[in-house]
GUROTI-165014 format. One line per field, with one value per atom (N, C-alpha, C): residue in three letters; x, y, z; atom name; residue number from 1. Coordinates in nm, 3 decimals, decimal comma, padded with zeros to 5 digits, m for minus. Each point is the difference from the previous one (the first is absolute). Example, Ala and Ser with C-alpha at 12.3 -4.5 7.8 and 13.67 -1.06 7.14 Angstrom:
<sites>
resn = ALA_ALA_ALA_SER_SER_SER .
u = 01,319_m00,089_00,090_m00,035_00,082_m00,077 .
v = m00,569_00,119_00,120_00,105_00,119_00,109 .
w = 00,780_00,000_00,000_m00,072_00,006_00,073 .
name = N_CA_C_N_CA_C .
resi = 1_1_1_2_2_2 .
</sites>
This chain:
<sites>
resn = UNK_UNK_UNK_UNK_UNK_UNK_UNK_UNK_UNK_UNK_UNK_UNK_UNK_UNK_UNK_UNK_UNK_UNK_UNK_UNK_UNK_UNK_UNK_UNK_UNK_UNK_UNK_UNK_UNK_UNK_UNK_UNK_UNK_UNK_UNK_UNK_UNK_UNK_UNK_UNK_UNK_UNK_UNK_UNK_UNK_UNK_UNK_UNK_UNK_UNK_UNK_UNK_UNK_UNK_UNK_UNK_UNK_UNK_UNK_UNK_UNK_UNK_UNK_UNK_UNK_UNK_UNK_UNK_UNK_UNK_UNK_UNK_UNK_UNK_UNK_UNK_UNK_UNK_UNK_UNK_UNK_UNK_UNK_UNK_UNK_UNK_UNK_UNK_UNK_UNK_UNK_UNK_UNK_UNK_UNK_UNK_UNK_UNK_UNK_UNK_UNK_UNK_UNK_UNK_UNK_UNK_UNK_UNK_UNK_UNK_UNK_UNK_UNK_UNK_UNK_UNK_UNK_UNK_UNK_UNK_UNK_UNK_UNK_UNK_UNK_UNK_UNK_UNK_UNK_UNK_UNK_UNK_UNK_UNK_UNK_UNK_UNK_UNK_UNK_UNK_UNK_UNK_UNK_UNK_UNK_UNK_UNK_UNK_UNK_UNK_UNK_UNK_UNK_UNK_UNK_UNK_UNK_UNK_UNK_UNK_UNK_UNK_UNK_UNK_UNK_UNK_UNK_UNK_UNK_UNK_UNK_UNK_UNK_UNK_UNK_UNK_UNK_UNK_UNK_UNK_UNK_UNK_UNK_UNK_UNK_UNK_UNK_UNK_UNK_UNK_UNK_UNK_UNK_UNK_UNK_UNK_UNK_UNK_UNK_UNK_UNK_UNK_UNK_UNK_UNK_UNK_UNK_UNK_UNK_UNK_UNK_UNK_UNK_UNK_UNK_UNK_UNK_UNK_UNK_UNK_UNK_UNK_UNK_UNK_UNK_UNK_UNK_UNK_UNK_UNK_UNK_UNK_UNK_UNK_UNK_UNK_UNK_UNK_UNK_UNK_UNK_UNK_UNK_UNK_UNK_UNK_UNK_UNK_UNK .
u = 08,723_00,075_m00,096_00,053_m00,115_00,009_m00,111_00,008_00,101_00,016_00,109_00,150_00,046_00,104_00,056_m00,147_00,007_00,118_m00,051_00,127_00,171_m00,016_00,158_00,048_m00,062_00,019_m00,003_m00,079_m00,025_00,133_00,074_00,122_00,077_00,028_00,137_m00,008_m00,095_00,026_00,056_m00,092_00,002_00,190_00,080_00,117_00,095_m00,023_00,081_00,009_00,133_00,025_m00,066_00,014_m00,110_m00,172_m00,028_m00,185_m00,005_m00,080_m00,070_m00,110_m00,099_m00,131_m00,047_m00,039_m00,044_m00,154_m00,091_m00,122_m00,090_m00,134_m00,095_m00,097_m00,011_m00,133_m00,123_m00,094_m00,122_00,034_m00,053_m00,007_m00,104_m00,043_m00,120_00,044_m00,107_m00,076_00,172_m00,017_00,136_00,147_00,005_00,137_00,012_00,072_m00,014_00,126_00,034_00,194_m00,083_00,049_m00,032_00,092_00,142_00,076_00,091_00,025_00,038_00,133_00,110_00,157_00,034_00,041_00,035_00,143_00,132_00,066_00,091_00,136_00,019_00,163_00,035_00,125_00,011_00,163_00,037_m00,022_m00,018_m00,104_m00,085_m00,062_m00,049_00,056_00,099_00,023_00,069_00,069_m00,010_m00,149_m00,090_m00,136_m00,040_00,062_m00,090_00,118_00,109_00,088_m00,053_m00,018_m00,043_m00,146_m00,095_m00,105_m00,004_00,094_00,051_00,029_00,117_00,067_m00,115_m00,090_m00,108_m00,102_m00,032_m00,114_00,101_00,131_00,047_00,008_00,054_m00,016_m00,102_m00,141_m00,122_m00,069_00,050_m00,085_m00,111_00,006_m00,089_00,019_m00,069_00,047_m00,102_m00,130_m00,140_00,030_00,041_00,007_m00,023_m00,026_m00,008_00,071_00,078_00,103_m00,066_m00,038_m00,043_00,066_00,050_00,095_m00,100_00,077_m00,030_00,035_m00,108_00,053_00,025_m00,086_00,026_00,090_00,054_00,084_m00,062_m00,072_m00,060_00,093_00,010_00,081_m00,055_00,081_m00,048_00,020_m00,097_00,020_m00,013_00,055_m00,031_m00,173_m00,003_m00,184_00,047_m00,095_00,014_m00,086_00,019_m00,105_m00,010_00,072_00,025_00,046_m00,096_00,070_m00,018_00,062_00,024_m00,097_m00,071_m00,132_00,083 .
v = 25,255_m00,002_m00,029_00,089_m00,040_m00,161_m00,054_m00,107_m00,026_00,148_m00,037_m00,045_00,041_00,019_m00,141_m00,088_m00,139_m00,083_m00,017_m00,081_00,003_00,129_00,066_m00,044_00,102_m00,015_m00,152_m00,084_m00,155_m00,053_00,022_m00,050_00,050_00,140_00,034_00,012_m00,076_m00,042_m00,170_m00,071_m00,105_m00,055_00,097_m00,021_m00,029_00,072_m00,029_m00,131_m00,009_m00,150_m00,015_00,129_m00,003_00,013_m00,007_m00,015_m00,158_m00,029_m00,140_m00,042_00,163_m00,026_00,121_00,022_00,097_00,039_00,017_00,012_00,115_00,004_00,101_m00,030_00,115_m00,008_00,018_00,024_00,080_00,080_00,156_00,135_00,000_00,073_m00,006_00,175_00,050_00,085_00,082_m00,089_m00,007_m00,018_m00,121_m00,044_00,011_00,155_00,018_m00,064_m00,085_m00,020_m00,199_00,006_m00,098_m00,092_00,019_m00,084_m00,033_m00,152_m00,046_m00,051_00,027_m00,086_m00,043_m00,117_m00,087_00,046_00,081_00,002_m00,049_m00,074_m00,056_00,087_00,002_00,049_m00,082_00,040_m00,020_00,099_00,116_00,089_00,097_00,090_00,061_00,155_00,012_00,101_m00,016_m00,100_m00,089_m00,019_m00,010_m00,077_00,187_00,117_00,103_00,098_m00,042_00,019_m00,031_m00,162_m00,023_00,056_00,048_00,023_00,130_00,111_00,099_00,005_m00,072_m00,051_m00,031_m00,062_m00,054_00,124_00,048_00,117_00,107_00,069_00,079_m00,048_m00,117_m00,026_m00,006_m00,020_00,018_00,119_00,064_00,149_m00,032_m00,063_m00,022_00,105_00,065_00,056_m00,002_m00,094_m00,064_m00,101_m00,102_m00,134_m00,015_m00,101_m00,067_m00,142_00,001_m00,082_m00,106_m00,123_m00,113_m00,082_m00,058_m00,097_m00,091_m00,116_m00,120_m00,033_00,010_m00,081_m00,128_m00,067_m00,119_m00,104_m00,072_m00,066_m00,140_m00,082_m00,110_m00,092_m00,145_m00,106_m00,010_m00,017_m00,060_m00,112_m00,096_m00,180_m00,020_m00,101_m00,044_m00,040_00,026_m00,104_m00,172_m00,041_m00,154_m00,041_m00,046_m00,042_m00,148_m00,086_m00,156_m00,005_m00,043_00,001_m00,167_m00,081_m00,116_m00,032_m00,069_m00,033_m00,090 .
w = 10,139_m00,122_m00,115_m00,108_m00,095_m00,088_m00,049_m00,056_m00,121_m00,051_m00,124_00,055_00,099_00,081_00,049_00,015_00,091_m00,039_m00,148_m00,035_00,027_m00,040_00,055_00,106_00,029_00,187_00,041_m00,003_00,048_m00,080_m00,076_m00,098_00,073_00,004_00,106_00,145_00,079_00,112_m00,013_m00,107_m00,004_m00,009_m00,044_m00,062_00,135_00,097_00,076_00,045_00,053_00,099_00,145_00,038_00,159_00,012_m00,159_m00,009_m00,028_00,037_00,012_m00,041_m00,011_m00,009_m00,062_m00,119_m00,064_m00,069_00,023_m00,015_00,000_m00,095_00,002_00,115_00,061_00,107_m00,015_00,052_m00,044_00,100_m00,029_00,085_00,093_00,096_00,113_m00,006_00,068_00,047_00,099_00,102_00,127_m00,063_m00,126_m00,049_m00,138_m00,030_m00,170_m00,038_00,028_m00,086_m00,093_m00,069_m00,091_m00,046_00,053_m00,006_00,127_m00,014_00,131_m00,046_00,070_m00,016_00,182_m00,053_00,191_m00,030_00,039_00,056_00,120_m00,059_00,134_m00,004_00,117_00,071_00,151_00,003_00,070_00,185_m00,072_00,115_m00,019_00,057_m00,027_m00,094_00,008_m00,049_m00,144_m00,014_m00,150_m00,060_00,083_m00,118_00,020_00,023_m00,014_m00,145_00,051_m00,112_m00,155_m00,023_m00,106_m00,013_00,066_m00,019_m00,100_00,064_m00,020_m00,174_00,014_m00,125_m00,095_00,037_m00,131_m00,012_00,117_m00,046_m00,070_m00,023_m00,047_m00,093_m00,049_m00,157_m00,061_00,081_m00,098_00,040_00,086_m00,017_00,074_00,139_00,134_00,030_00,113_00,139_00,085_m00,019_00,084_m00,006_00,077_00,049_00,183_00,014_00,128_00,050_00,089_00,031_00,078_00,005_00,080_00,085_00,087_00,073_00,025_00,008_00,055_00,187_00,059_00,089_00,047_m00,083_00,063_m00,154_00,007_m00,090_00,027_m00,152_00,011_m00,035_00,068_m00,064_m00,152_m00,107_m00,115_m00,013_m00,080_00,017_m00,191_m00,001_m00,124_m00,018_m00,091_m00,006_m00,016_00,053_00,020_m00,124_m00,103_m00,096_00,086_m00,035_00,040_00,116_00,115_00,107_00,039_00,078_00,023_00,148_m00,036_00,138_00,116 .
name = N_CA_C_N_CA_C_N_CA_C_N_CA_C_N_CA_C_N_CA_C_N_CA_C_N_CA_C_N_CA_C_N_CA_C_N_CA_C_N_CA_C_N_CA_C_N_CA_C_N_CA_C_N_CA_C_N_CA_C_N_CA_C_N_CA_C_N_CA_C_N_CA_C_N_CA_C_N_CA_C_N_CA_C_N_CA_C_N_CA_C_N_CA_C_N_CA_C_N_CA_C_N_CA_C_N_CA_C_N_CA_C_N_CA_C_N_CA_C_N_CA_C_N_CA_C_N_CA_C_N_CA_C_N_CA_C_N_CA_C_N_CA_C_N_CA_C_N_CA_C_N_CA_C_N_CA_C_N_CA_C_N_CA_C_N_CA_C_N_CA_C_N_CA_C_N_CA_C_N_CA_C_N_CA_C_N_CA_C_N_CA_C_N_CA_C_N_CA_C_N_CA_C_N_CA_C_N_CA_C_N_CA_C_N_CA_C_N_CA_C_N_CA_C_N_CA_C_N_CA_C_N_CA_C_N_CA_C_N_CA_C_N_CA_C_N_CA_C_N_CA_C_N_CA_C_N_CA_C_N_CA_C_N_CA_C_N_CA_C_N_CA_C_N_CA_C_N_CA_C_N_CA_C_N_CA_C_N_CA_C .
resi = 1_1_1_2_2_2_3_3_3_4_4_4_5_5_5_6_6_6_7_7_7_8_8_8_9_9_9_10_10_10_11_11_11_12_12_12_13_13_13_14_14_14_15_15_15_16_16_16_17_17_17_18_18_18_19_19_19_20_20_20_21_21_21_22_22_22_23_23_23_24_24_24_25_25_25_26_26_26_27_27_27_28_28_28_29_29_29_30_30_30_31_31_31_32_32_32_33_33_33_34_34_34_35_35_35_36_36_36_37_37_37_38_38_38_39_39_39_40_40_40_41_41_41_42_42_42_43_43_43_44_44_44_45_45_45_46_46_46_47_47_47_48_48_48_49_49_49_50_50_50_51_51_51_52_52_52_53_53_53_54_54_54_55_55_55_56_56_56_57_57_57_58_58_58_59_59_59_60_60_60_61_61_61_62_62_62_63_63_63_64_64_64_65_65_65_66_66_66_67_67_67_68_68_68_69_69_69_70_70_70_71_71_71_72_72_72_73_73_73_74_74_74_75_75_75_76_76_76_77_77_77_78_78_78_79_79_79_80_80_80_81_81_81_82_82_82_83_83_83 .
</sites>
């Protein structure tokens, strides 16, 4: 995607309720896409729905779909912890 585009695009993914995580990448040689959105659903065919949904409104049709396999506990950070 071109650089003028970034903003856009990084704004109307950012809008949805099922993005979480919206960001510029750097490109490689192997991985030309430059922007990253974490997507969450309830399955797989919901997080490919909205995928859908966001590249037609910005005029995608080169993207690459990522899954998670493994799901990490999240913890609060401990600033003050008690010895």
């Amino acid at each position: 995607m071109s650089q003028e585009r970034l903003d856009e695009v990084g704004a109307k993914f950012a809008s949805y309720p099922q993005v979480s995580h919206c960001y510029r990448r750097p490109t490689f040689d192997d991985w030309p896409y430059n922007v990253f959105a974490m997507i969450h659903a309830m399955s797989r065919d919901k997080c490919e729905a909205t995928v859908r949904k966001i590249a037609a409104e910005v005029g995608i049709d080169d993207y690459a779909v990522l899954y998670s396999h493994t799901e990490y506990k999240k913890e609060r950070v401990k600033y003050f912890a008690k010895v």
